[in-house]
N, C-alpha and C positions, 0 to 999 in steps of 0.2 A: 111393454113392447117398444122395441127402436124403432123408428123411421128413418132409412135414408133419405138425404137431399136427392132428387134426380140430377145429374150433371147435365149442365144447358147444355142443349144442340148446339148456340153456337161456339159455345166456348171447345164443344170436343172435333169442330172444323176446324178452329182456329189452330189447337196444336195438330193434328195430322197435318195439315198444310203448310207449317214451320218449316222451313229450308232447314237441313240436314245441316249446313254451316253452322246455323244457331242453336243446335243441341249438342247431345253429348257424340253425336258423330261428327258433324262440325268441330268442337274443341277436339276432338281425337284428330279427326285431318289438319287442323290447322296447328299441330303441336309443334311443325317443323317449321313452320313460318319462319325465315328470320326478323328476329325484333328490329321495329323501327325503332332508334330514339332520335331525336331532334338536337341537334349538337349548339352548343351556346352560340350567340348571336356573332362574338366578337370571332371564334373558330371560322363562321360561313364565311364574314366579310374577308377574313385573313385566306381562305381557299380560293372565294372568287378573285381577290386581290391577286392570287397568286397564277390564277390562271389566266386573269389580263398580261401579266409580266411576260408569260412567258410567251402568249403570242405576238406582244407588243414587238418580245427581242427576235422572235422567227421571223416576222415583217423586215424590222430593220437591216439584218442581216442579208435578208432577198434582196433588197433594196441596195443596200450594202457590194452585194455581189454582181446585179445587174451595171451599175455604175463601172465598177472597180474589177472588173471580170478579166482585164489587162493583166492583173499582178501577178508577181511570180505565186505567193499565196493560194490564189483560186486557178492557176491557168491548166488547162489538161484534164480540168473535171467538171466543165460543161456546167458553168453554175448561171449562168442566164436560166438554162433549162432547168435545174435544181430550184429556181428561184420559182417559177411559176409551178414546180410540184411541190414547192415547202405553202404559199399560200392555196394552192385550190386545197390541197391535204386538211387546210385548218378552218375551211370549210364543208367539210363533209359531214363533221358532227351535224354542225347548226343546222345543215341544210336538210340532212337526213332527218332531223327531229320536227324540223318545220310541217314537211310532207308526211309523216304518221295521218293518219284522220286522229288519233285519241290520242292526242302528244304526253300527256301528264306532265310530270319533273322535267327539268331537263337533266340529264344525262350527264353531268358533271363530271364524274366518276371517268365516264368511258373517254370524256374530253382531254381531260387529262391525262389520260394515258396513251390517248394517240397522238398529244404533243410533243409529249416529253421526248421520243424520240427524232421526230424534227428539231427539237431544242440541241439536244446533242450532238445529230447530225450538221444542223445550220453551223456552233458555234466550232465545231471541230474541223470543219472550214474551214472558218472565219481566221482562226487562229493559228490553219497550218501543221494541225497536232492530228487530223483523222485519222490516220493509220498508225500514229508511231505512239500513240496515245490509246492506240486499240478502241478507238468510238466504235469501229465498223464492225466488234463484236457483239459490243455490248448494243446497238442497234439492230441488229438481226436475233440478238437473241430477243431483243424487248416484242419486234413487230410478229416473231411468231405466236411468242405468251399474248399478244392483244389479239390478233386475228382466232387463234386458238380459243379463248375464252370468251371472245363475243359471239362465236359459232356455236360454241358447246351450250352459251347461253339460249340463244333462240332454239339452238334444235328440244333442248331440255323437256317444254312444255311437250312436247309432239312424240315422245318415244314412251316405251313401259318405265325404263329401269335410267338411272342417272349415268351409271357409266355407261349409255348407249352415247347418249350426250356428250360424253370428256372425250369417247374415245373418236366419234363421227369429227369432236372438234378442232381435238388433237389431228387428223386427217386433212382436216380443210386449211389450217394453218401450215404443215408440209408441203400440200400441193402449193397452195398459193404462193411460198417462197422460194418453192421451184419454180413456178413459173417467175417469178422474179428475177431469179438466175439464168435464166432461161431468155427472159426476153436483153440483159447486160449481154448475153453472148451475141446475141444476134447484133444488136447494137455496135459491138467491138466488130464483128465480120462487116457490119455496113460503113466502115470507118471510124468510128469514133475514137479519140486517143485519149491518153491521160488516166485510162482505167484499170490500170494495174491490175490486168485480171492475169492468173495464172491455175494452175488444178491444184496448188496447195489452197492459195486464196477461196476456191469457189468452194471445192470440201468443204473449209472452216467454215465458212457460211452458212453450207446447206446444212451441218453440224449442227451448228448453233443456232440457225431456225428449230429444226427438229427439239432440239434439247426446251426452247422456251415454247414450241407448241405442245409439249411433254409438260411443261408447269402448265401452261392456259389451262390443259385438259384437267391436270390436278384441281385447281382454282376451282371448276364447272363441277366436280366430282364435289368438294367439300363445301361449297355455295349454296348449292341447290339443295331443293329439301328433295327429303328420298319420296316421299309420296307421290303419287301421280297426281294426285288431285291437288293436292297442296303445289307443286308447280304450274297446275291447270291457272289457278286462282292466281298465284304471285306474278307468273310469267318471267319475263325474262329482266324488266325494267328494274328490278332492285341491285342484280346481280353489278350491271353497268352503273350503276348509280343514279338510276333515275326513280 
């Protein structure tokens, strides 16, 4: 005659009460995960080196244009005022991530990418080439793709399906750039000179926000995992680089 072992009490707690993450429904939701890997040491220092640089040269620049706001260069484009929205600009990261309660990583990723267009913006200035050098495309299109993909990021966790996400975020980066256009118009009716604004000009703008809040939303679309739960878990912080 066999004898079974009785399975202990509490070992058949122990696995009913296993979180769902740690079995095979866990490994099923967490399939989409994207992988972390940990990039070599010398890559981090050469990223963060590179995003000291580039706030170092959008400081200078402000600085740069506050002084020297006389020259023919900067004159007609308000660059006092440009100077104090190129640095509070490259404080919004740090400051946003401060105020989180659960900060994690910092956000590297998103930093970068909201400077970079200050960096373009500032030097295309600096040097007299913004317009004729077409910066003030490739700037509207970048700030729609960033606005665009950090909205499609938060909203992600919160919806059923992913492109509820690309497409709410795709949305938020349109409106936000009209309102942008929106408030340069009002600004030129309240005086302001030097802003070669015209209805070709403001088109191509709103154009080409649209077109890069059309990438952001792609980005949030191919980023995010398709699961629900598997976004519940990751949240929004890897998408941005945190």
């Amino acid at each position: 005659m066999i004898f079974f072992k009785p399975w202990p009490a509490a070992r058949a707690r122990a696995i009913d009460e296993t979180p769902l993450s740690e079995g095979a429904g866990g490994a099923l939701a967490g399939a989409e995960t994207p992988p972390t890997t940990e990039r070599p040491a010398v890559v981090e220092a050469a990223l963060w080196a590179g995003l000291a640089a580039m706030k170092a040269t959008i400081v200078a620049v402000a600085v740069d244009a506050v002084i020297h706001h006389h020259q023919p260069r900067y004159r007609g484009k308000a660059m006092r005022t440009r100077a104090i929205g190129y640095v509070g600009t490259l404080c919004v990261v740090p400051l946003a991530w401060r105020m989180l309660p659960d900060r994690g990583r910092y956000p590297r990723g998103l930093d970068l990418a909201v400077s970079l267009p200050l960096l373009l913006d500032a030097l295309g200035n600096a040097r007299g080439v913004y317009m004729r050098a077409h910066v003030d495309d490739v700037v509207h299109l970048a700030n729609g793709a960033i606005v665009a993909g950090v909205a499609g990021a938060v909203l992600a966790p919160r919806v059923d399906e992913r492109w509820q996400a690309a497409l709410a975020g795709a949305g938020v980066g349109v409106v936000a750039q009209t309102g942008w256009e929106i408030m340069e118009y009002l600004a030129f009716r309240l005086g302001a000179r030097g802003m070669d604004l015209s209805y070709n000009d403001t088109m191509d703008d709103m154009i080409e926000s649209a077109l890069g809040a059309v990438i952001g939303g792609l980005f949030t679309l191919a980023r995010m995992p398709r699961s629900k739960r598997a976004r519940e878990r990751t949240g929004w912080r890897p998408v941005v680089g945190a």
